[in-house]
N, C-alpha and C positions, 0 to 999 in steps of 0.2 A: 732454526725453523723459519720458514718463510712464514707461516699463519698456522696458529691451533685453533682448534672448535671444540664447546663439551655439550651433547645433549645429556639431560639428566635422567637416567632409568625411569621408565616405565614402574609407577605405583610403587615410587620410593616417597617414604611418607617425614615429615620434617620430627625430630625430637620431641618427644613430649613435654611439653611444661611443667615444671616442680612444682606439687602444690600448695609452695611458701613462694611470695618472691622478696621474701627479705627475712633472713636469718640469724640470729647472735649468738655463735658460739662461742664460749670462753675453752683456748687452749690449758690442754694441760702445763703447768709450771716444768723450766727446765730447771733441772738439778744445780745448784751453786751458781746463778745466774743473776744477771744485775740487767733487768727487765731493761733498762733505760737504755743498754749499750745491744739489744738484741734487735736481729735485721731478718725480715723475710726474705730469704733467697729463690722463693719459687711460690704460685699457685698453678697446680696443676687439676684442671677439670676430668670427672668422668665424663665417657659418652652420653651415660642416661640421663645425666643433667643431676644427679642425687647425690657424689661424691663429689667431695673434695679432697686433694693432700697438699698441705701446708708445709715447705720447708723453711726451720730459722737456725739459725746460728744460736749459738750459748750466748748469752750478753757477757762481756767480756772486754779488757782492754787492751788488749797481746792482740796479735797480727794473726795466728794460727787459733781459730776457734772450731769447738765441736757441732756437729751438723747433726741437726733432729727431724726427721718428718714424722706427720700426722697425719692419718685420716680422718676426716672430718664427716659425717652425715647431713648431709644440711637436711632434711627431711623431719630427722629425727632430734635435729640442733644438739649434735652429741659427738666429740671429740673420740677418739679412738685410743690414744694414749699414746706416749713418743715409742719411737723406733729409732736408735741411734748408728748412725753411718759413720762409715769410717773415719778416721782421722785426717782432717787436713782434705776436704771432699767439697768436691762441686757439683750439685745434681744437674745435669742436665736435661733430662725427662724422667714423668712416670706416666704410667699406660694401667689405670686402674681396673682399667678390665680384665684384661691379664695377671695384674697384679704385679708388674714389672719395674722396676726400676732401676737408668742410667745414667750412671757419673765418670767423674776423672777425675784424679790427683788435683789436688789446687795447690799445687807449690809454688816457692818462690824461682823465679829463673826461667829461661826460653829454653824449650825444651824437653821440660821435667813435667810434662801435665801431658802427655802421648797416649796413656794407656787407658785404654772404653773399656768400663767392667760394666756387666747386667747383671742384675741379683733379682731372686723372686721375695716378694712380701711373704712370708709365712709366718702367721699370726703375729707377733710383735717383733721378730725378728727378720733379718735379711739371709737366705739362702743363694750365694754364688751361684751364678749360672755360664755367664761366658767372660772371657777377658780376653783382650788383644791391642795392638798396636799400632790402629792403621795406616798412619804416616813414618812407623821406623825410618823409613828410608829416603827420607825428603834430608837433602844435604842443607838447608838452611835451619838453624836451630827452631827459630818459632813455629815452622811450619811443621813441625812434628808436633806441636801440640794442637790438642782438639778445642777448635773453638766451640761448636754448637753440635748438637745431634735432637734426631727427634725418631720417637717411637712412630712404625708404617704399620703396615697390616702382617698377618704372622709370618712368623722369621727375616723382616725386613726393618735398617734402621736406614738413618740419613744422616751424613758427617759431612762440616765443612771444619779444616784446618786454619791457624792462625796465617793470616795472608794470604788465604785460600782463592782460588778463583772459580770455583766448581763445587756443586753438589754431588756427594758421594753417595747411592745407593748400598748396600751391605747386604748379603746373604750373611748371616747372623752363623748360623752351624759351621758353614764350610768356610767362616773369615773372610770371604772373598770380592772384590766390588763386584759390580754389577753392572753399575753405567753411572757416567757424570752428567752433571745438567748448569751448562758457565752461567754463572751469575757477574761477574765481576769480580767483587772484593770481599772478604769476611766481613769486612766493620763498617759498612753498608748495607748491609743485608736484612731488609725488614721482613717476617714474612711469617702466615697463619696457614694451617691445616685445617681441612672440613672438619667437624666431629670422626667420621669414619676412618679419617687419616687418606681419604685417597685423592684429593685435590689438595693444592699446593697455592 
């Protein structure tokens, strides 16, 4: 692009303020866990400013540990209670409006981490929703693994692969890209989304 421009809609009004601005929730305990060796792998914000989901690892001293999210109420300063994800798992977004949540394998080896699954929250459990591989075909082993992804707006995600040089748009149903946006490098790559997910 030579030059982009954003005018912001017309009596688009900014988020409303949560009426706490400071909250302490105590998580729920995970199961056979050794608090000390346990890591947050994620906060992920609602839009409305009133959710939170909290992902941690089991405290643990093995390489291979189980992965728990939580929703959290800041409003109501009240934990939701774990949800436990699959085994050997990397969250890379959740979209609490939705109720949606996307990972990939976290294995050892270049590779072996290729496959984007979305699952819906239903009530304390995860229901499958898509799964796919959208680098299969990349002849260098890392780059078939998924570095980042981020929830858009409905039926659209965004994937960048290990030593990727582009942002992948996703039609979610039909697997399909949609369009890239060069960035340069995966492991350089800083970057935030509006609340709404439509600025970048």
């Amino acid at each position: 692009f030579s030059k982009w421009s954003f005018t912001p809609p017309v009596g688009k009004k900014s988020v409303p303020t949560p009426g706490r601005t400071n909250a302490t929730v105590t998580l729920t305990d995970i199961p056979a866990s050794q608090v000390f060796f346990e890591t947050v792998e994620g906060i992920y914000g609602s839009e409305d400013g009133y959710h939170v989901a909290v992902c941690r690892n089991r405290g643990d001293v093995h390489q291979e540990k189980a992965m728990f999210l939580e929703r959290v109420e800041i409003e109501h300063q009240r934990a939701g209670g774990l949800i436990a994800l699959p085994e050997t798992t990397a969250v890379l977004d959740v979209d609490l409006g939705s109720n949606l949540v996307m990972y990939r394998p976290a294995n050892f080896g270049a590779g072996e981490n290729g496959v984007l699954s979305i699952a819906r929250l239903d009530g304390g459990k995860l229901a499958p929703a898509e799964q796919w591989a959208p680098y299969a075909d990349e002849d260098f082993a890392p780059s078939r693994d998924i570095d980042k992804a981020w929830f858009l707006n409905d039926n659209r995600v965004m994937t960048i692969n290990g030593h990727g040089k582009a942002l992948t748009v996703w039609d979610v149903n039909a697997r399909k890209a949609l369009l890239n946006i060069p960035v340069g490098v995966s492991f350089a790559l800083d970057l935030s989304l509006s609340p709404d997910r439509q600025l970048l």
